[in-house]
C-alpha positions in Angstrom: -57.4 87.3 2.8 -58.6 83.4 1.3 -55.6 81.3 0.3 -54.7 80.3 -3.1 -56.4 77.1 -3.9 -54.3 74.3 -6.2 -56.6 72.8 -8.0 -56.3 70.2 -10.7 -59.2 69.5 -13.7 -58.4 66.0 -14.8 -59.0 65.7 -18.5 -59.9 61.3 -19.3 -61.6 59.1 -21.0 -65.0 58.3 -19.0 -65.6 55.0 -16.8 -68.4 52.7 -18.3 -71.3 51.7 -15.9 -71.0 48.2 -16.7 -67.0 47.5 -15.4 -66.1 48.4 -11.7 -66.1 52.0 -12.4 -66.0 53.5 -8.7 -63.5 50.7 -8.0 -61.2 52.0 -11.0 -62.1 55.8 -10.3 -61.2 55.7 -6.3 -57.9 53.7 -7.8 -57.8 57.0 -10.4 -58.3 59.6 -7.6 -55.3 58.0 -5.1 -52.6 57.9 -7.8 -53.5 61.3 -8.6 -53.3 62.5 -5.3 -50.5 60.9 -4.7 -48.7 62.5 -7.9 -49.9 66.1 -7.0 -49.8 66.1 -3.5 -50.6 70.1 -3.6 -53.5 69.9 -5.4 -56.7 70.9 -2.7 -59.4 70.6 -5.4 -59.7 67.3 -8.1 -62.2 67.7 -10.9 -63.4 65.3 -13.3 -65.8 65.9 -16.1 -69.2 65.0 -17.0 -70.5 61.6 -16.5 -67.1 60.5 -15.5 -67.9 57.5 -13.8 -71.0 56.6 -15.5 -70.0 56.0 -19.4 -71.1 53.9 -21.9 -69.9 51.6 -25.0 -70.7 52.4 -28.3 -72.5 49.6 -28.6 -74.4 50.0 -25.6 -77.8 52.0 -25.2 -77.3 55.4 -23.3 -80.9 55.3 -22.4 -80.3 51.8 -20.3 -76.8 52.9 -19.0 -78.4 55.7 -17.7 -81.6 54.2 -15.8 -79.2 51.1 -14.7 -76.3 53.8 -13.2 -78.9 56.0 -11.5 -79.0 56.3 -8.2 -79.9 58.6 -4.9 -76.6 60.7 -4.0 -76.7 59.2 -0.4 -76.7 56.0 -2.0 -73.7 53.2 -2.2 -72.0 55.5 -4.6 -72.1 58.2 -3.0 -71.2 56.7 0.8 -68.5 55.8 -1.4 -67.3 59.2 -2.7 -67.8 60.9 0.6 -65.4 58.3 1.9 -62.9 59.1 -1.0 -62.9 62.6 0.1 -62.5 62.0 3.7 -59.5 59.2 3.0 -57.7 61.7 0.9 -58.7 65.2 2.7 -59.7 66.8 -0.6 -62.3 68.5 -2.0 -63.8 66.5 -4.5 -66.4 67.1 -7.6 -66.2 63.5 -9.0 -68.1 64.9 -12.0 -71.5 64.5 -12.5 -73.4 61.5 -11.9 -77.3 59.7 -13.0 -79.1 60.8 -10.0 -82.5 59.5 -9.3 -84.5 62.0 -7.4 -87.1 61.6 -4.4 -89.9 62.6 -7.7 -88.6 59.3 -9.1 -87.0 61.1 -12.4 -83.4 61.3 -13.0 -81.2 64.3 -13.0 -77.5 64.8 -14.4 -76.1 66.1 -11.2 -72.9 67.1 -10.0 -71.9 66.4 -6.2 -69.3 68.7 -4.2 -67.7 66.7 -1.6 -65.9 68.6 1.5 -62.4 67.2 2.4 -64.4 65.8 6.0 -66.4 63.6 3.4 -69.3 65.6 3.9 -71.3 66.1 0.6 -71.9 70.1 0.5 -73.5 70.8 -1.8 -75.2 69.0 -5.5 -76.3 70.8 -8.9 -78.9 69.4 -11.2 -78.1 70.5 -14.9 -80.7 73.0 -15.8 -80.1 72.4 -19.4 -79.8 69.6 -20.8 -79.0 68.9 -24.1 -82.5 68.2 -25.9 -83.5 65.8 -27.9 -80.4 63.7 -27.2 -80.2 64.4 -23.4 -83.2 63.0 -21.7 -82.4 63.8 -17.7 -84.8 66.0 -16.3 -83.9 69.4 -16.0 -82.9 71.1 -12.3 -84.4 74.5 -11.6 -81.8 76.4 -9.6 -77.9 77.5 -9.8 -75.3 76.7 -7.6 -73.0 78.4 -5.6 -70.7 76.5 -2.8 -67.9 78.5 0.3 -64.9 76.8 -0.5 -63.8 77.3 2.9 -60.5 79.5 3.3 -60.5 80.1 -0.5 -63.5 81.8 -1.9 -66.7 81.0 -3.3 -67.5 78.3 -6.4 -70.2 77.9 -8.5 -71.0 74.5 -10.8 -72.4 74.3 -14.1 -72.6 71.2 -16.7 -71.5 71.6 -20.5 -74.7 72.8 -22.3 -74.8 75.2 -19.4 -72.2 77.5 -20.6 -74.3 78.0 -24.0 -77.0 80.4 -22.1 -75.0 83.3 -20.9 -77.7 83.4 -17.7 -76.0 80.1 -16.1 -72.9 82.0 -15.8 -74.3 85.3 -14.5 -76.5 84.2 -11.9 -73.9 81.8 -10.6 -71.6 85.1 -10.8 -73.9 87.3 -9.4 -74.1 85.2 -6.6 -70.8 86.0 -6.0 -68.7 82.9 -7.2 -65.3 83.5 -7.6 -64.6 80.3 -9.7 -67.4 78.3 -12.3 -66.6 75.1 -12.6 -67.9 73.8 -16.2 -68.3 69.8 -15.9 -68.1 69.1 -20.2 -68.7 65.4 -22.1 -68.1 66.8 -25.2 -66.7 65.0 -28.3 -68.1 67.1 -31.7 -66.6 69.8 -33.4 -68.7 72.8 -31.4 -66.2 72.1 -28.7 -64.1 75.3 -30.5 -67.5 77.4 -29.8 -67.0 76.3 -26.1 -63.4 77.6 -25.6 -64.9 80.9 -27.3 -67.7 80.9 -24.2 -65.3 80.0 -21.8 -63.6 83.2 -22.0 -66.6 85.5 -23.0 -68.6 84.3 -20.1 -65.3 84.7 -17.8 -65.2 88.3 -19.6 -68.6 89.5 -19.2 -68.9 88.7 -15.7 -65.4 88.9 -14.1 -64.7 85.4 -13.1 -62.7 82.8 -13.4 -63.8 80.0 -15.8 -62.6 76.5 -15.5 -63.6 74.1 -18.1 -62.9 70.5 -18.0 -63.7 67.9 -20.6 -63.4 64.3 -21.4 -61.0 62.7 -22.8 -61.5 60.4 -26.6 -63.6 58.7 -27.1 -66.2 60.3 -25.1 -64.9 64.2 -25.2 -62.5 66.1 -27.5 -60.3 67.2 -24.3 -59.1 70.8 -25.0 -59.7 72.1 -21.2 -58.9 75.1 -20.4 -58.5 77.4 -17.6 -59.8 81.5 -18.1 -59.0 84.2 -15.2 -61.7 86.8 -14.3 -60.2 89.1 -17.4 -60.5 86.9 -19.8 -56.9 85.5 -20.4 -56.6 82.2 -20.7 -54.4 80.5 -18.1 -54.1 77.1 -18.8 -55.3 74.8 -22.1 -55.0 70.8 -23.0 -54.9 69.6 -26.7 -57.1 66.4 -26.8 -54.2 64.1 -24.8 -56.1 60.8 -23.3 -55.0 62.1 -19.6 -53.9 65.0 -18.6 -54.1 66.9 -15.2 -54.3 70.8 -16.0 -53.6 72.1 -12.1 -52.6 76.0 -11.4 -53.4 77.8 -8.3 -55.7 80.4 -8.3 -56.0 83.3 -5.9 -59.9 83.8 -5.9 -59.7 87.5 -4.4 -58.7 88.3 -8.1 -62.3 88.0 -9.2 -63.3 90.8 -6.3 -60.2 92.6 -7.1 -61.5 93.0 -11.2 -64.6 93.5 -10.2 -63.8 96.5 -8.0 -61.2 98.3 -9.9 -62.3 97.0 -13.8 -61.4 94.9 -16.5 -58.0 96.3 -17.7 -58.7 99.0 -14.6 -61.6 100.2 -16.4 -64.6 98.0 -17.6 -66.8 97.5 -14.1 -69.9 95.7 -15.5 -71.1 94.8 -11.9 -71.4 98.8 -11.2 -73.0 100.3 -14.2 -75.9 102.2 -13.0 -76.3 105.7 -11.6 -77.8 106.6 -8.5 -81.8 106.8 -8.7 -82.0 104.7 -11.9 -85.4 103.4 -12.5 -85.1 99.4 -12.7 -84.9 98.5 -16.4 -87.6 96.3 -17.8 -86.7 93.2 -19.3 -89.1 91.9 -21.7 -87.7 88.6 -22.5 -88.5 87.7 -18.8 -91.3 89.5 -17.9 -89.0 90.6 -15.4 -87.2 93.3 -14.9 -83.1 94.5 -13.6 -83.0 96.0 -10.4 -80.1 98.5 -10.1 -80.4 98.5 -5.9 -80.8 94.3 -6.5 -78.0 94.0 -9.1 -75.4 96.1 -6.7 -76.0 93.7 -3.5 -74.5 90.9 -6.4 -71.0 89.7 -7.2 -68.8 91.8 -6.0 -69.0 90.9 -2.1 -67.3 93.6 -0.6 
């Protein structure tokens, strides 16, 4: 049986580029820890430590603040992790990648300081986002607890981040958001319909003003929501979730009825899916999610 994990999504204000801003976050990260000693998992939104004025260019923040993850930044994340034995997602940083382009990426760090895994947004918020785009999902074993997948704001918009990420069975999505306009309502909305339709638990976490409206939240695999911030400048939403929930709804149903990973009768053709040019497999979409 996996152990209930504390975790804590810290809602703030971004660090810019241009002060000490892994100096001030590592200072951030200790005080927290130090304040919810129980708390196994710290996560911090989009862009966290790589802000930028108002009055600055986010083009030229962003080439100045990339960087390759096994670069001084990130030796000095890994480090963070390992001094405080927690897991870590510090957010997503600029990465620059060995093709020389840079990706909004989120890094996973192990409690050992080892860097487990790393997401590259797949979709990026066009015309005013102008990272390239990754080209896979993410899925991580939080070891002990259960299985986590990572997406990035616009993400959540196309209901095929969440399922894939489900579908390879994570138990938890973590949903890394910098986002300050009024659409942030239509997020909350997706936050519970994507936990809904694929019977997992949705954690949301988004800056603080200036740079994000706050309103985090916290969905179980059912769709009820478990946790939510108003737009305070810091606040740390923690709970503890018991990740066999999500194999538990899955199994038995929504409500003990509504099993949307087992929907398909014995000998079904595969259905085609024209929009894809692909197609659903019912053998394929079985060996999915629910893990057991």
């Amino acid at each position: 049986m996996p152990t209930p994990l504390p975790i804590g999504l810290v809602q703030a204000a971004a660090f810019h580029h241009a002060d000490d801003s892994l100096g001030l976050f590592a200072d951030q990260v200790r005080r927290l820890a130090r304040t919810h000693p129980a708390v196994r998992l710290f996560t911090f939104p989009e862009l966290h430590v790589c802000g930028h004025r108002p009055d600055e260019d986010p083009e030229q923040v962003m080439r100045a603040a990339a960087q390759e993850l096994d670069g001084p930044r990130g030796t000095m994340l890994a480090g963070l992790a390992r001094e405080l034995g927690l897991w870590l997602v510090p957010g997503s940083v600029y990465e620059r990648g060995e093709d020389g382009r840079i990706y909004n990426t989120a890094p996973v760090y192990a409690p050992d300081g080892r860097r487990v895994t790393e997401y590259r947004k797949v979709f990026p918020w066009h015309p005013y986002e102008t990272t390239a785009a990754g080209d896979r999902f993410v899925v991580f074993d939080l070891e002990g607890h259960g299985r986590v997948g990572l997406s990035i704001c616009y993400d959540a918009w196309f209901p095929e981040t969440t399922r894939h990420l489900a579908w390879q069975g994570a138990d938890l999505v973590l949903n890394l958001v910098r986002t300050p306009t009024v659409d942030r309502a239509q997020e909350l909305v997706l936050a519970r319909a994507n936990a809904i339709v694929n019977q997992v638990f949705m954690a949301s976490v988004n800056a603080a003003p200036p740079d994000g409206a706050g309103r985090s939240v916290i969905v179980d695999p059912e769709g009820r929501v478990r946790a939510e911030s108003g737009s305070e400048p810091e606040i740390v939403m923690t709970d503890v979730l018991d990740l066999a929930e999500t194999r538990r709804v899955r199994e038995y149903g929504t409500a003990g009825l509504t099993r949307v990973w087992d929907p398909f009768e014995n000998g079904r053709q595969p259905l085609k899916l024209p929009l894809y040019e692909g197609r659903i497999d019912p053998v394929k979409w079985r060996r999915g999610a629910p893990r057991r």
